[in-house]
PDB file of N, CA, C and O in Angstrom, chain B, residues numbered from 101:
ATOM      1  N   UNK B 101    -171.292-116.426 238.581  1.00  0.00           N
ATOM      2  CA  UNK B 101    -171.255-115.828 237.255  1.00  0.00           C
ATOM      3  C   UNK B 101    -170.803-114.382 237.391  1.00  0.00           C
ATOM      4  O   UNK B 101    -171.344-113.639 238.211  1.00  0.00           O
ATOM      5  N   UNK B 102    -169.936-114.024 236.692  1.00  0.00           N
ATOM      6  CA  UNK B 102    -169.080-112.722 236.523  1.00  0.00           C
ATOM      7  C   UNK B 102    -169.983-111.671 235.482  1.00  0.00           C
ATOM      8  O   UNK B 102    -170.239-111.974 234.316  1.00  0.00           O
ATOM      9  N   UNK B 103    -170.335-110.612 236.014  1.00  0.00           N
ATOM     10  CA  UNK B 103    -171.159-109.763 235.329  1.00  0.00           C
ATOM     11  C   UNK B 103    -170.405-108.819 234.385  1.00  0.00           C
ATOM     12  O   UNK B 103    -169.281-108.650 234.859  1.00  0.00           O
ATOM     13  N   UNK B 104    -170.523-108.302 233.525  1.00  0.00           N
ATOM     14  CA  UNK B 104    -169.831-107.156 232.775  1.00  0.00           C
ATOM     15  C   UNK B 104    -170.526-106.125 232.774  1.00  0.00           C
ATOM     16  O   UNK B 104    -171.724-106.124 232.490  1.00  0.00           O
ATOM     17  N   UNK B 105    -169.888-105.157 233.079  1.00  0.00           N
ATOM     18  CA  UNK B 105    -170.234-103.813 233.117  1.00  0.00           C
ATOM     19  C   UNK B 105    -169.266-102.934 232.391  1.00  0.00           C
ATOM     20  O   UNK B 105    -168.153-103.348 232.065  1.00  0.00           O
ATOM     21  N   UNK B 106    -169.897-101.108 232.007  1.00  0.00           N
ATOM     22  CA  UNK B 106    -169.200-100.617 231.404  1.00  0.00           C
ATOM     23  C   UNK B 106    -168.159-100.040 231.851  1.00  0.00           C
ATOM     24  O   UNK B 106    -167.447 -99.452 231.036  1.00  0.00           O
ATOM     25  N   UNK B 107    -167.806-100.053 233.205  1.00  0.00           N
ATOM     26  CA  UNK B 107    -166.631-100.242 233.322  1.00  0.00           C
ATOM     27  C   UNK B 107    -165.157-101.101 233.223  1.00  0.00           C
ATOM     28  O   UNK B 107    -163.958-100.837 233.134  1.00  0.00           O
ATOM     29  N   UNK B 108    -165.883-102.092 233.286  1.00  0.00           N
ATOM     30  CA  UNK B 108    -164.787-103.367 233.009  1.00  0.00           C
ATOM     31  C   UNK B 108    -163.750-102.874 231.321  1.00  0.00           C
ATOM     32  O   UNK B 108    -163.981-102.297 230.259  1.00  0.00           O
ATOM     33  N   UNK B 109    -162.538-103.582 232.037  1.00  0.00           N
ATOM     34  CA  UNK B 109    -161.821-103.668 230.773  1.00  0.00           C
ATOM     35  C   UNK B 109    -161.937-105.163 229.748  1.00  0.00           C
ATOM     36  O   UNK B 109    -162.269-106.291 230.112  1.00  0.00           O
ATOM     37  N   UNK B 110    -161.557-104.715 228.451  1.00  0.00           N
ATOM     38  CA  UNK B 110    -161.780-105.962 227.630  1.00  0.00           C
ATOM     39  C   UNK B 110    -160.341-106.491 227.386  1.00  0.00           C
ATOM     40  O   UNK B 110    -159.349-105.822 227.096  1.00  0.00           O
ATOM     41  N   UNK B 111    -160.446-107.972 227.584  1.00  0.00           N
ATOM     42  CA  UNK B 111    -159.037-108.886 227.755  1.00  0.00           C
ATOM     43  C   UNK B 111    -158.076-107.877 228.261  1.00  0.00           C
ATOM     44  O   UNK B 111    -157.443-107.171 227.476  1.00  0.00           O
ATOM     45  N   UNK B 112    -157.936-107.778 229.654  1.00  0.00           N
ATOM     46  CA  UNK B 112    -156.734-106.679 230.492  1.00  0.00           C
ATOM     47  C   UNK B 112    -156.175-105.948 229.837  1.00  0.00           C
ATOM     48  O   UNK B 112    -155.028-105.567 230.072  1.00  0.00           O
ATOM     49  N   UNK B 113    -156.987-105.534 228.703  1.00  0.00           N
ATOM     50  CA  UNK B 113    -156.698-103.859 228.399  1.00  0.00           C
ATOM     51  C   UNK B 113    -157.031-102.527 229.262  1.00  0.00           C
ATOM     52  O   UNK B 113    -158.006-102.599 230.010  1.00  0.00           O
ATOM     53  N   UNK B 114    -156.561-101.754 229.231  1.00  0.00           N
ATOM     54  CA  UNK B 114    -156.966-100.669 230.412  1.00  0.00           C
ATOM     55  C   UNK B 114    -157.948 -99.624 229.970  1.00  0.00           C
ATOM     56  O   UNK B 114    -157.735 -99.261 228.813  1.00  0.00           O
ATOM     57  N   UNK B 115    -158.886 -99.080 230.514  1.00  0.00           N
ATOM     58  CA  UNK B 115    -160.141 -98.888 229.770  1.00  0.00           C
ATOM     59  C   UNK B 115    -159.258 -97.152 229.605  1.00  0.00           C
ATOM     60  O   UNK B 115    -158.429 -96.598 230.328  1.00  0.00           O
ATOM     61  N   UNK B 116    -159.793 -96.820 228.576  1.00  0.00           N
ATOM     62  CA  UNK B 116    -158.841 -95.514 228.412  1.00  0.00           C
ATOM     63  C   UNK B 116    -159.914 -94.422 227.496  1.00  0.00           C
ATOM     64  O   UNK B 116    -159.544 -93.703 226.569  1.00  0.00           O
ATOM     65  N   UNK B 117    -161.457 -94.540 228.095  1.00  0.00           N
ATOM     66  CA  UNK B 117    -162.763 -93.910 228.438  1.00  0.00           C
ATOM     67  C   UNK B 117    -162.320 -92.426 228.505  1.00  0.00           C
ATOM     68  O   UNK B 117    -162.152 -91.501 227.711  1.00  0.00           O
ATOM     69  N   UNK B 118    -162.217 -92.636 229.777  1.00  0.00           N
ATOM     70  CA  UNK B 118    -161.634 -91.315 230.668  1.00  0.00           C
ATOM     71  C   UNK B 118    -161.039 -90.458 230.211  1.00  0.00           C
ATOM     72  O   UNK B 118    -161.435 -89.296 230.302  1.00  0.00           O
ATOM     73  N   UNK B 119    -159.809 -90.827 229.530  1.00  0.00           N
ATOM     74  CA  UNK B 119    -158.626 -90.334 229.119  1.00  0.00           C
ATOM     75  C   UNK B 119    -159.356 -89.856 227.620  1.00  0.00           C
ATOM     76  O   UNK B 119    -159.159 -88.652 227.463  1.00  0.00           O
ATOM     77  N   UNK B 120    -160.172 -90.482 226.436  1.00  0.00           N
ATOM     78  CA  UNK B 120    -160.687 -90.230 225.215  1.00  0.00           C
ATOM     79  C   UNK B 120    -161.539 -89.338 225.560  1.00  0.00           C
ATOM     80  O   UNK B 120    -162.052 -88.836 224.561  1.00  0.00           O
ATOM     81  N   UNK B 121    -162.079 -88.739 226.919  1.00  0.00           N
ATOM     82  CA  UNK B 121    -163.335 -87.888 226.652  1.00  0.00           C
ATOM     83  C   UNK B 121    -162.330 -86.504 226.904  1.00  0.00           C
ATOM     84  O   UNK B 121    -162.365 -85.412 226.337  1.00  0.00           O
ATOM     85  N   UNK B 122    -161.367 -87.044 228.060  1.00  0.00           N
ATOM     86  CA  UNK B 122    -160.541 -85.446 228.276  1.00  0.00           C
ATOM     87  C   UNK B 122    -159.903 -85.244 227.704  1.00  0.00           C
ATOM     88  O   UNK B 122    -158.942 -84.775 228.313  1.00  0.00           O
ATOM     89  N   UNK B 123    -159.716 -85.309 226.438  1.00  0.00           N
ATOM     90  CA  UNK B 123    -158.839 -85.634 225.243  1.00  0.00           C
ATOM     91  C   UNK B 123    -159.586 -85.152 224.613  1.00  0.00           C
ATOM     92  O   UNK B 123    -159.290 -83.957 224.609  1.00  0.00           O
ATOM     93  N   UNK B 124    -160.463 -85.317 224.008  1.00  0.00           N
ATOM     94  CA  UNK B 124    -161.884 -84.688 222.911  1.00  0.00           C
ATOM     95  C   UNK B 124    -162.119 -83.551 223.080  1.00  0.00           C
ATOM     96  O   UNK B 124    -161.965 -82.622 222.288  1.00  0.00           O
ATOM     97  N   UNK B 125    -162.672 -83.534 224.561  1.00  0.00           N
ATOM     98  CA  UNK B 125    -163.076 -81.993 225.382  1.00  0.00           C
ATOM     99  C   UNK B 125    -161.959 -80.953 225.340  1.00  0.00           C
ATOM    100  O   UNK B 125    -162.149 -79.747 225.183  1.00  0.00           O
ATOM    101  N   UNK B 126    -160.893 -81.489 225.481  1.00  0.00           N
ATOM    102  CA  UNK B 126    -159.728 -80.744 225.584  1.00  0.00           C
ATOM    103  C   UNK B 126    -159.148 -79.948 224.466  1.00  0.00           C
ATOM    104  O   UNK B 126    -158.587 -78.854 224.527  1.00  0.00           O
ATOM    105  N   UNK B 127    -159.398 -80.734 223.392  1.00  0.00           N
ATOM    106  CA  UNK B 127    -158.729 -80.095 221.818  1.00  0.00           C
ATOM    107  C   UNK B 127    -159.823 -80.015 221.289  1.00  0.00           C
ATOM    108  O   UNK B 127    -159.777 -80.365 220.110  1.00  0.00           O
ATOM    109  N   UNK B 128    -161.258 -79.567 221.791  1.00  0.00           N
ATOM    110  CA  UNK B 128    -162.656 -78.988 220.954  1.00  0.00           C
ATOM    111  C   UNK B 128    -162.200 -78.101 220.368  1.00  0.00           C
ATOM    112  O   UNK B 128    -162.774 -77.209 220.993  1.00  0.00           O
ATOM    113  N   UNK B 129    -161.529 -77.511 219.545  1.00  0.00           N
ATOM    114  CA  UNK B 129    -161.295 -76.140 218.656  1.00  0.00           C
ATOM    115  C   UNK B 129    -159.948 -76.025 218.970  1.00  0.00           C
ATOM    116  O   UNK B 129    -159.419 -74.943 218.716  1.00  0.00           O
ATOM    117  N   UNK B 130    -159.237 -76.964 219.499  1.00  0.00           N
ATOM    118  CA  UNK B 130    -157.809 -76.624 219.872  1.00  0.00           C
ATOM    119  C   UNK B 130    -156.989 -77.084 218.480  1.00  0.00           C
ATOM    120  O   UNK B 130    -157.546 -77.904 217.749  1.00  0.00           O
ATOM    121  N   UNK B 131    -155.978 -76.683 218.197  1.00  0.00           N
ATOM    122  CA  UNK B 131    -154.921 -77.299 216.991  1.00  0.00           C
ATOM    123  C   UNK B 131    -153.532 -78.544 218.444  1.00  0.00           C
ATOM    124  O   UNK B 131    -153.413 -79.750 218.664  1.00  0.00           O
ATOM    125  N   UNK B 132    -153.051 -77.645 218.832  1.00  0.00           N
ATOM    126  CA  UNK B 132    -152.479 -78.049 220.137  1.00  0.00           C
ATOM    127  C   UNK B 132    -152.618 -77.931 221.222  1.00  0.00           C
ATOM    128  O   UNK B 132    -153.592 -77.189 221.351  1.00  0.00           O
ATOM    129  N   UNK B 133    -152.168 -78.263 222.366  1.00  0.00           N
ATOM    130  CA  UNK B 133    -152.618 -77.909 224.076  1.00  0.00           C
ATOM    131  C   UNK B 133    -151.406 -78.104 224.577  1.00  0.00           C
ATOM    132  O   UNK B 133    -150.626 -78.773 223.899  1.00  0.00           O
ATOM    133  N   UNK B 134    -151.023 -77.642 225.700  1.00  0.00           N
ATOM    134  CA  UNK B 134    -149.709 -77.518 226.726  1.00  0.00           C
ATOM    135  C   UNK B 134    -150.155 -78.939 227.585  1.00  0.00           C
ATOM    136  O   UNK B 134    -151.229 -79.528 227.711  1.00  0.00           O
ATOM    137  N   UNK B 135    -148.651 -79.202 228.155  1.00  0.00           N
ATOM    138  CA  UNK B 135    -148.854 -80.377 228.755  1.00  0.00           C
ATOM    139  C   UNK B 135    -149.460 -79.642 230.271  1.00  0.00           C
ATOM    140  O   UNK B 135    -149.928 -80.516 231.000  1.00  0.00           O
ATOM    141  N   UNK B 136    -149.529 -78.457 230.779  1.00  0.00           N
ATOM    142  CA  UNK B 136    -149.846 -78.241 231.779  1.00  0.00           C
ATOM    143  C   UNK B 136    -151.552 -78.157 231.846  1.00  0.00           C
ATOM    144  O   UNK B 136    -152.212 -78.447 232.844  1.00  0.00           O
ATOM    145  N   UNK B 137    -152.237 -77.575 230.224  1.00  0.00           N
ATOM    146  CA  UNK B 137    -153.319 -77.337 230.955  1.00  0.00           C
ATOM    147  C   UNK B 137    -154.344 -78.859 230.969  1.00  0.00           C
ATOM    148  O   UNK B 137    -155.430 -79.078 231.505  1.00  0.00           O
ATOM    149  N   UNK B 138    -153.314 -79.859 230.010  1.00  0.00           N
ATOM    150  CA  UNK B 138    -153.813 -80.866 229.998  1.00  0.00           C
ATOM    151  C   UNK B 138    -153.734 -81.945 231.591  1.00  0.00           C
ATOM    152  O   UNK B 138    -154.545 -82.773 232.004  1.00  0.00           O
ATOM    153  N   UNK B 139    -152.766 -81.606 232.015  1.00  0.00           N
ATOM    154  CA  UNK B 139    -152.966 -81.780 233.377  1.00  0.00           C
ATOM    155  C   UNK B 139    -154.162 -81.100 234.475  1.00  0.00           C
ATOM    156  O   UNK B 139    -154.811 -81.657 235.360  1.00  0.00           O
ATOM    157  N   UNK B 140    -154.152 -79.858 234.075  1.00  0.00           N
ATOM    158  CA  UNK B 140    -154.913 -79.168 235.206  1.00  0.00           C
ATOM    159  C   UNK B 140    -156.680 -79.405 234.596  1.00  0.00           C
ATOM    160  O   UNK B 140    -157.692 -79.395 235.296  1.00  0.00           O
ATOM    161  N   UNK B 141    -156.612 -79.557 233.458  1.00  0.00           N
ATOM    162  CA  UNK B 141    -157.670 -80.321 232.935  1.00  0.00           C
ATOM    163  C   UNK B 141    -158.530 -81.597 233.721  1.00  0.00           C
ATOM    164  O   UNK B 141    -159.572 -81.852 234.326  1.00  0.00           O
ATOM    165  N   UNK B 142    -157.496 -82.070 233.317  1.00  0.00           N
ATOM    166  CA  UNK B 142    -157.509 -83.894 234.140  1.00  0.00           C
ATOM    167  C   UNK B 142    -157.437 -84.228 235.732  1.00  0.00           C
ATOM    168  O   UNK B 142    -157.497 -85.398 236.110  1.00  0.00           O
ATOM    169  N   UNK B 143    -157.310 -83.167 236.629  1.00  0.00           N
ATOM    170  CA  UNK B 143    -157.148 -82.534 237.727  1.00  0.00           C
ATOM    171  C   UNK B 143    -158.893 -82.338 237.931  1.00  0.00           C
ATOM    172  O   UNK B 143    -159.645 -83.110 238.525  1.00  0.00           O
ATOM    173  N   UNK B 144    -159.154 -81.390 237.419  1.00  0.00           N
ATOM    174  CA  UNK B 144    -160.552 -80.533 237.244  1.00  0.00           C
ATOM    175  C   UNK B 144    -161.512 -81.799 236.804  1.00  0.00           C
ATOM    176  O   UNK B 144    -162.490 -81.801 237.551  1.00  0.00           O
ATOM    177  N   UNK B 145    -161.570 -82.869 235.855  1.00  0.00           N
ATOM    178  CA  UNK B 145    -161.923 -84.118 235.369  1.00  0.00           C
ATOM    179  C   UNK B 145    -161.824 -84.963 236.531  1.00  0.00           C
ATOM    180  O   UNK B 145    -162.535 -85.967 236.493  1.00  0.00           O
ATOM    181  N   UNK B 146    -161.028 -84.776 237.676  1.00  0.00           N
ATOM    182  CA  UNK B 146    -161.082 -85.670 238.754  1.00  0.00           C
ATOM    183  C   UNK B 146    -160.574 -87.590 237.948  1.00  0.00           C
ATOM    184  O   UNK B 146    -161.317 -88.566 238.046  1.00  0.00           O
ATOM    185  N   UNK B 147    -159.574 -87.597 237.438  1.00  0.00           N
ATOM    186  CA  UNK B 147    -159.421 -88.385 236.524  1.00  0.00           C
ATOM    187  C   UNK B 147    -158.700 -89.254 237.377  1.00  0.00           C
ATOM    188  O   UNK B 147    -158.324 -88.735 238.428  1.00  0.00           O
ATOM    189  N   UNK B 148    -158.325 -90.794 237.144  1.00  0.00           N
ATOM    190  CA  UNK B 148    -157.768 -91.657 238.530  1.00  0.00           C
ATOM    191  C   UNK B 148    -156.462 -91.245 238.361  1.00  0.00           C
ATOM    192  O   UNK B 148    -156.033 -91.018 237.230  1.00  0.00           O
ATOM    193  N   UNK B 149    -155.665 -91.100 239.508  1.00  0.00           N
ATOM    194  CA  UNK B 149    -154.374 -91.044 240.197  1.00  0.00           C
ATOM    195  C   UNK B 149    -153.325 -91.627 238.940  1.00  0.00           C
ATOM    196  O   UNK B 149    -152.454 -90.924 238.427  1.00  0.00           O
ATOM    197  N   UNK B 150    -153.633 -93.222 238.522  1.00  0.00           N
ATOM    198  CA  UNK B 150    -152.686 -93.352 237.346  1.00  0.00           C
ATOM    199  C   UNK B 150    -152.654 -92.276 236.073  1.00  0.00           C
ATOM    200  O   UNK B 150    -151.706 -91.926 235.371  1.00  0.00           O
ATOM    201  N   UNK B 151    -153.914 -91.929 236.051  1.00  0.00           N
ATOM    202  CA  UNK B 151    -153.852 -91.150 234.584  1.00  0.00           C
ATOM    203  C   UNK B 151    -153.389 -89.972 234.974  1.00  0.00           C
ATOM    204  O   UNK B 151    -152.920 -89.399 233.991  1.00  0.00           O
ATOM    205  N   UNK B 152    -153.313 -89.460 235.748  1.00  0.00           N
ATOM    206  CA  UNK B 152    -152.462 -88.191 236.457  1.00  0.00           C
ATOM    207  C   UNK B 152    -151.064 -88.188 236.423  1.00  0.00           C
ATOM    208  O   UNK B 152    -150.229 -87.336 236.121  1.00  0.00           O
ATOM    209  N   UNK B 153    -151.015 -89.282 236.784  1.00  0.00           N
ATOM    210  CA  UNK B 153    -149.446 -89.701 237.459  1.00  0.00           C
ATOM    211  C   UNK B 153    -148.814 -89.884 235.672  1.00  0.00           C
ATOM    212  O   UNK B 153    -147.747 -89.305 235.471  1.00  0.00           O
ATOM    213  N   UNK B 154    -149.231 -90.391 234.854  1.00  0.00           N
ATOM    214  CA  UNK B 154    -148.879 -90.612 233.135  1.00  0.00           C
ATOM    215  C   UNK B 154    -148.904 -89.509 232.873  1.00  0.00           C
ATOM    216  O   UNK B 154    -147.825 -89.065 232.482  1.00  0.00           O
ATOM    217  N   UNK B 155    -150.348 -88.292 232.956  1.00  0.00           N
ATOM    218  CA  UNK B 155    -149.883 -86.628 232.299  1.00  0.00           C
ATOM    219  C   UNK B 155    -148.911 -86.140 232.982  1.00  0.00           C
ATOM    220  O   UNK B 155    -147.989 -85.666 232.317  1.00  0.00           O
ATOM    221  N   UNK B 156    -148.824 -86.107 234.138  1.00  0.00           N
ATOM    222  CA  UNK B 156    -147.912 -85.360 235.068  1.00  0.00           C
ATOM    223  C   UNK B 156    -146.571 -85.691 234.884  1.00  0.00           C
ATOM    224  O   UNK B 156    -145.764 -85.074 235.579  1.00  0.00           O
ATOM    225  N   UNK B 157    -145.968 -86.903 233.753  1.00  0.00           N
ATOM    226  CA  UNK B 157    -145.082 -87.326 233.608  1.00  0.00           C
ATOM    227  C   UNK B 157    -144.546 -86.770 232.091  1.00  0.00           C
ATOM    228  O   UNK B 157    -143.361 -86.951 231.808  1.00  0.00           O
ATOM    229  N   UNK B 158    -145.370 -86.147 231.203  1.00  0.00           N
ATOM    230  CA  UNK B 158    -145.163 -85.505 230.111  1.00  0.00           C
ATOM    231  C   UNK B 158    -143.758 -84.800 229.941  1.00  0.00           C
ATOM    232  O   UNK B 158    -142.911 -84.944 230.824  1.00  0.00           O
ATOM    233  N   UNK B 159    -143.582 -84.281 229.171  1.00  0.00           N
ATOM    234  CA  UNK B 159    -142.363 -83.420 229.226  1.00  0.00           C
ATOM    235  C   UNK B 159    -143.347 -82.194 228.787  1.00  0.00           C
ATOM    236  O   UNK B 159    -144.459 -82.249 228.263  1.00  0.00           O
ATOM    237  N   UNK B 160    -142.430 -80.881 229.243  1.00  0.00           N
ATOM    238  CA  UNK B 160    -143.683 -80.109 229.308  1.00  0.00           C
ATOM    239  C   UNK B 160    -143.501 -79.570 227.891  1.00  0.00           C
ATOM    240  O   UNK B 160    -142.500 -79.878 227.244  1.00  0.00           O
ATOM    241  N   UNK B 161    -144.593 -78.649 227.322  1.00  0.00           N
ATOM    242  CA  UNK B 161    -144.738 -78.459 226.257  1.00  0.00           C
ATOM    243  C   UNK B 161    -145.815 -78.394 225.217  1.00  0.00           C
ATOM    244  O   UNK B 161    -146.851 -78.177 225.845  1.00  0.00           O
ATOM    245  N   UNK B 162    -146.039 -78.461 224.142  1.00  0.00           N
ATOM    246  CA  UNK B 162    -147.584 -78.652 223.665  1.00  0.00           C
ATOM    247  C   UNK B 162    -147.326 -79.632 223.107  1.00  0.00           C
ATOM    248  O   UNK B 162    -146.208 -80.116 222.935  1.00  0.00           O
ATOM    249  N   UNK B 163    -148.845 -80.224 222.593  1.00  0.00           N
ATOM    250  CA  UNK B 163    -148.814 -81.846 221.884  1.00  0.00           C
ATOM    251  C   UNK B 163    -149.990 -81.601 221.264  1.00  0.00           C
ATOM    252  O   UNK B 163    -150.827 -80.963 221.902  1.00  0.00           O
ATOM    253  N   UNK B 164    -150.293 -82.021 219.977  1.00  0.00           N
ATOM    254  CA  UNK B 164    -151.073 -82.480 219.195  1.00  0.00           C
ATOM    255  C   UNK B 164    -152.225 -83.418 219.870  1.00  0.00           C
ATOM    256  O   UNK B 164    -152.143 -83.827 221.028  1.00  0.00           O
ATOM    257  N   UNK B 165    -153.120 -83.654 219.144  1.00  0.00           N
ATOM    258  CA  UNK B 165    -154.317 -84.694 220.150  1.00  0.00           C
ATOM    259  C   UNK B 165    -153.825 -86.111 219.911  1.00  0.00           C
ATOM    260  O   UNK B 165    -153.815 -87.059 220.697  1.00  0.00           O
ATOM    261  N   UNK B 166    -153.447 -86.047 218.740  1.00  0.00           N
ATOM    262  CA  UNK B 166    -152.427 -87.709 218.337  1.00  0.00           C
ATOM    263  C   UNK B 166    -151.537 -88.019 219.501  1.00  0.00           C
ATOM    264  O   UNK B 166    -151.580 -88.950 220.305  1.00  0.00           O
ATOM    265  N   UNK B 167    -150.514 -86.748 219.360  1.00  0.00           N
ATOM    266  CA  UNK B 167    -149.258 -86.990 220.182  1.00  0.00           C
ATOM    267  C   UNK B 167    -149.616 -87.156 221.359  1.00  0.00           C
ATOM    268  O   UNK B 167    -149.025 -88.075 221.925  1.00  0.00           O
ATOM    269  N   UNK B 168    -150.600 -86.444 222.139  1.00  0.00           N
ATOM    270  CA  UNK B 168    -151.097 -86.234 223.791  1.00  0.00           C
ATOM    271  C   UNK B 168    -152.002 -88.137 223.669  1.00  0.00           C
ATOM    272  O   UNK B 168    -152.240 -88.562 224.799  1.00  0.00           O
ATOM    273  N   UNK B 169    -152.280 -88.768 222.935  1.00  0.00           N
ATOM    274  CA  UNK B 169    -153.223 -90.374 222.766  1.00  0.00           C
ATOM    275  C   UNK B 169    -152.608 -91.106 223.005  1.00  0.00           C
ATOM    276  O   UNK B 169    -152.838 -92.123 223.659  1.00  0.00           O
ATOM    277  N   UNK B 170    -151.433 -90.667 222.405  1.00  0.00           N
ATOM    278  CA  UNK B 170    -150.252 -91.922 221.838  1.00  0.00           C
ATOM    279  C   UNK B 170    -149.222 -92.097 222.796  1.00  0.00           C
ATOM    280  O   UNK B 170    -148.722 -93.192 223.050  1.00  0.00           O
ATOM    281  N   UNK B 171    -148.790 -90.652 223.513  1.00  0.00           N
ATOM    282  CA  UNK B 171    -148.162 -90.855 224.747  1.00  0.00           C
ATOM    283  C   UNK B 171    -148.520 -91.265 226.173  1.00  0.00           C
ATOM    284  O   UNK B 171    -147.693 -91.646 227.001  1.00  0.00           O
ATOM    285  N   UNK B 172    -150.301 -91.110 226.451  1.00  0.00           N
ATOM    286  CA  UNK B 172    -150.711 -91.168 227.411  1.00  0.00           C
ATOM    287  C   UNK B 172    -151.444 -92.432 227.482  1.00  0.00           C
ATOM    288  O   UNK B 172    -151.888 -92.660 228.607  1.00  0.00           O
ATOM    289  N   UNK B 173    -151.728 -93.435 226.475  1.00  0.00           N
ATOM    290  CA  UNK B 173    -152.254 -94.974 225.766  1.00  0.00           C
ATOM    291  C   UNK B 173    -153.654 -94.450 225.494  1.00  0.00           C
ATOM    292  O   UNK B 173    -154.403 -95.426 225.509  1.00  0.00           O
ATOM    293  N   UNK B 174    -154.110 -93.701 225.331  1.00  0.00           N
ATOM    294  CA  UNK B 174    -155.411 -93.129 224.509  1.00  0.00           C
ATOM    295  C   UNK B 174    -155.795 -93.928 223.373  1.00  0.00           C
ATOM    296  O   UNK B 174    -154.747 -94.386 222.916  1.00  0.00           O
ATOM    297  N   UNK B 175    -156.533 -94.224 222.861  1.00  0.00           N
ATOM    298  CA  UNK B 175    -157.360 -94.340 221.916  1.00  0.00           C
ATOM    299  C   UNK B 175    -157.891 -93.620 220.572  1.00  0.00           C
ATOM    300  O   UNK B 175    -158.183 -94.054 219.458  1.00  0.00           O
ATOM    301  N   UNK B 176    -157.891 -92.065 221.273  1.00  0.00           N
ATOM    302  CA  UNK B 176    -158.048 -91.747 219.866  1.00  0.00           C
ATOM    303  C   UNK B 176    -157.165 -91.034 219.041  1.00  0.00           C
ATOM    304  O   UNK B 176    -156.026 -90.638 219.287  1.00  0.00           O
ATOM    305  N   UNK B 177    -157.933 -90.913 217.899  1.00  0.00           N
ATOM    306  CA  UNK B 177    -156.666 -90.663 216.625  1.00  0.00           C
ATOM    307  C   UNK B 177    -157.067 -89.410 216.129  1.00  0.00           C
ATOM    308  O   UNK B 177    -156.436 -88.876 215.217  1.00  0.00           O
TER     309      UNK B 177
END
């Protein structure tokens, strides 16, 4: 019997936890954020290698919390 935990993803969706909290934390009082400090953020977050490898792939610049969700498969809105 296969246990579920809160890590597991639901039907091979990719759990995108991680990415919604440094995302939240990140634009607490922010309007926009640079793609760099959202990296060095997520760096500092110790966040997995893929989700690095997706910010680190940004074009640089600032993004909205939408735009930084929507480009990185985030969740929130």
């Amino acid at each position: 019997m296969i246990g579920v935990t809160d890590d597991a993803s639901v039907a091979g969706e990719p759990d995108t936890r991680a990415l919604d909290d440094l995302l939240d934390d990140i634009y607490r009082g922010q309007e926009r954020v640079t793609q760099a400090d959202i990296y060095r953020r997520a760096v500092a977050a110790e966040l997995p290698p893929d989700l690095l490898t997706r910010i680190g792939a940004l074009p640089q610049g600032e993004y909205a919390m939408d735009e930084a969700s929507d480009l990185l498969g985030g969740s929130v809105a």
